[in-house]
C-alpha positions as CSV (number, residue, x, y, z in Angstrom):
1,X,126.5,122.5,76.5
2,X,130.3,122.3,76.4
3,X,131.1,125.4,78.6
4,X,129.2,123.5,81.3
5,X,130.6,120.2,80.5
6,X,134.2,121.1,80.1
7,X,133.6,123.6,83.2
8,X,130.4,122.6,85.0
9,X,127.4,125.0,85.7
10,X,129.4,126.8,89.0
11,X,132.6,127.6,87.1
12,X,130.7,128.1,83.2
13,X,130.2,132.3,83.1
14,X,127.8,134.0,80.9
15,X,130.4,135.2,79.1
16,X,131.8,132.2,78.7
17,X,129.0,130.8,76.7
18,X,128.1,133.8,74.7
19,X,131.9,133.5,73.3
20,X,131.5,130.0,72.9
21,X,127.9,130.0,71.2
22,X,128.6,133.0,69.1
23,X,125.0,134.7,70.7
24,X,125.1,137.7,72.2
25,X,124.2,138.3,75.9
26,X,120.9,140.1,74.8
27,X,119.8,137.0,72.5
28,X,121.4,134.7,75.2
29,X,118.8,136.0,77.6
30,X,115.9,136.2,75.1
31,X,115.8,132.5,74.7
32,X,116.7,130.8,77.5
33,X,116.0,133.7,80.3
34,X,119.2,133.2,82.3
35,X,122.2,130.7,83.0
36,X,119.6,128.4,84.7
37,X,117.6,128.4,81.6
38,X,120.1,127.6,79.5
39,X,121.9,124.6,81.6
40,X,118.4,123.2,81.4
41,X,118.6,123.2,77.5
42,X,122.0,121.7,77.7
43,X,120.7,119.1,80.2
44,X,118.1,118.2,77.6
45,X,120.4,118.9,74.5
46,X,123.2,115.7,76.0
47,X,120.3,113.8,77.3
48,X,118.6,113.5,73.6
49,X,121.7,113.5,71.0
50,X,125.1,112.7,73.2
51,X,123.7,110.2,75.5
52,X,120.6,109.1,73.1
53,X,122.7,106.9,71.3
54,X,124.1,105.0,74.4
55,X,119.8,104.5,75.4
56,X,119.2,103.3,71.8
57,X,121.6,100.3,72.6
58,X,119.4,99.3,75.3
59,X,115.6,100.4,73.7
60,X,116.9,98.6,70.4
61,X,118.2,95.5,72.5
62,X,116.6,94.8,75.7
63,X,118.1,92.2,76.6
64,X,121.9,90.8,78.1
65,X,123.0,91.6,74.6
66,X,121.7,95.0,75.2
67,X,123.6,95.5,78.4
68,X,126.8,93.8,77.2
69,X,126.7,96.2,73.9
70,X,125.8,99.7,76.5
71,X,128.3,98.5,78.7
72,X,131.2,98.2,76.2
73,X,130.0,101.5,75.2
74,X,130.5,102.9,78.2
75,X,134.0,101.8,79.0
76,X,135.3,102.7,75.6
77,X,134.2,106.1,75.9
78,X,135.8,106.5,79.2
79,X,139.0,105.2,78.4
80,X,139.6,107.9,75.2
81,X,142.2,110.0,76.1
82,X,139.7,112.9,74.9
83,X,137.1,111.9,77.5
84,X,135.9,114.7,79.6
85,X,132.9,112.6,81.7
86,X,129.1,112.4,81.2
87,X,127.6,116.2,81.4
88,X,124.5,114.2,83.7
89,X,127.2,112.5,86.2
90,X,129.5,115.5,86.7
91,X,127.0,117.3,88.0
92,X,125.3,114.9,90.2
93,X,128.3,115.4,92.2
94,X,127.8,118.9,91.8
95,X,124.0,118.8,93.2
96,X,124.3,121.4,95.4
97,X,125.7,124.0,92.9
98,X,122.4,123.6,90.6
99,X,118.8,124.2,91.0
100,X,116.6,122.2,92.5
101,X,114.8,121.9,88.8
102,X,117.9,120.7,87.2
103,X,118.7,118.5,90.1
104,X,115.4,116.7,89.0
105,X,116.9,116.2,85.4
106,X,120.1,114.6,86.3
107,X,117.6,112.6,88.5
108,X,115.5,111.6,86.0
109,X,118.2,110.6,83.7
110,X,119.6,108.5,86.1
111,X,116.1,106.5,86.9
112,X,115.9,106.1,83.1
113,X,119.2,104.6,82.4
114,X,118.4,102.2,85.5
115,X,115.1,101.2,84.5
116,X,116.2,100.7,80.7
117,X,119.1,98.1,82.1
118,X,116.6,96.7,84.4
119,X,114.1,96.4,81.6
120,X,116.7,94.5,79.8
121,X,117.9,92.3,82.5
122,X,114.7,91.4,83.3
123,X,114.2,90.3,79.5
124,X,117.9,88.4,79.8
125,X,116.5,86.5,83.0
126,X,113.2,85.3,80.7
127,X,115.3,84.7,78.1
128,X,117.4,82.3,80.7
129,X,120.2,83.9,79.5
130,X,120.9,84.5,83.6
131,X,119.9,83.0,86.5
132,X,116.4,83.4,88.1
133,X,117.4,83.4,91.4
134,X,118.8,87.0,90.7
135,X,117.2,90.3,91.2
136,X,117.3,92.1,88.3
137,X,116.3,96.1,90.1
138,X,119.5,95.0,92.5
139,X,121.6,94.0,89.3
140,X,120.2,97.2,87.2
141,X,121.6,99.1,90.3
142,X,124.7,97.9,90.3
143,X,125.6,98.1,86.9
144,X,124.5,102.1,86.8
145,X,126.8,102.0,90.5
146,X,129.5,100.5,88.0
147,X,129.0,103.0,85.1
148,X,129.0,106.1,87.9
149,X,132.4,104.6,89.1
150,X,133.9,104.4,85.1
151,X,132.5,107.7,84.3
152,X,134.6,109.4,87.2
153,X,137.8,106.8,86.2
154,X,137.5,107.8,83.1
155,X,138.2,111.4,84.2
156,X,141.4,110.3,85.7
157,X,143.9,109.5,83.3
158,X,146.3,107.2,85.7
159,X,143.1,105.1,86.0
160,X,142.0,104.7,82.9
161,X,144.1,101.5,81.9
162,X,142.4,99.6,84.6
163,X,138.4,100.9,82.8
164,X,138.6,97.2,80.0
165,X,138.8,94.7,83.4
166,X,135.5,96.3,84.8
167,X,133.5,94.8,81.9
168,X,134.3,91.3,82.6
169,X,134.0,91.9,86.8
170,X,130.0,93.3,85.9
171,X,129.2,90.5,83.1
172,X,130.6,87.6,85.4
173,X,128.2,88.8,88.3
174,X,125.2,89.0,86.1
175,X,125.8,85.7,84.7
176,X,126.9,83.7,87.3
């Protein structure tokens, strides 16, 4: 998972993740069959212990507390220093470079993460916590929009000082 994080899938060689992993090319291909096969495992590997936790927020409270708590999150990931991206984002802009199959992934992770805040605003709008006259699917959309755009700031170290004033620009248009 880190080769093709750190690299992405195009630039991430075989032998690359054989000397990372410690496998051997021969075991490599046993279990996972080829590089496709084994970005896939990756794919899933981030999706249910790196990015788990950041869902969790939103499963465990969904609601605008939720959303508050993912989005803080989010932002003080992306402005570390060590921050590399989210393995799911970089390669959506990479879509082209994968396979059709793990396009489908990054796809589905995507629709999840939107429907979780949607679930969650929708909950906040019951709650009266905001107003009814919103749309909570546009909302949901533009928050992920908003978490798309820190992820790639928070690749780009003469941006990330700007990353805490987002936080307030998203919770002002979902309250107000």
């Amino acid at each position: 998972m880190g080769v093709f994080w750190q690299n992405g899938y195009k630039a991430a060689s075989i032998s690359d993740v054989v000397r990372e992993t410690g496998l051997n090319t021969a075991s490599m291909y046993k279990e996972f069959g080829d590089k496709e096969g084994l970005f896939s495992a990756a794919l899933d590997h981030y999706r249910d212990h790196v990015i788990g936790p950041r869902y969790r927020i939103l499963i465990d409270n969904p609601n605008l507390e939720g959303v508050e708590m993912f989005l803080r999150n989010v932002f003080l990931g992306a402005a570390k220093s060590e921050y590399k991206g989210c393995l799911m984002m970089n390669h959506l802009a990479q879509k082209h470079v994968i396979s059709p199959e793990a396009a489908e992934q990054v796809g589905a992770f995507c629709a999840e993460v939107e429907s979780l805040v949607e679930a969650a605003l929708r909950n906040a709008q019951a709650e009266g916590d905001i107003g009814a006259e919103k749309d909570t699917a546009q909302l949901a959309s533009f928050v992920v929009f908003c978490v798309h755009g820190t992820v790639l700031y928070g690749r780009h170290d003469e941006k990330k000082h700007v990353i805490p004033n987002f936080y307030d620009l998203i919770m002002r248009e979902i309250r107000e």
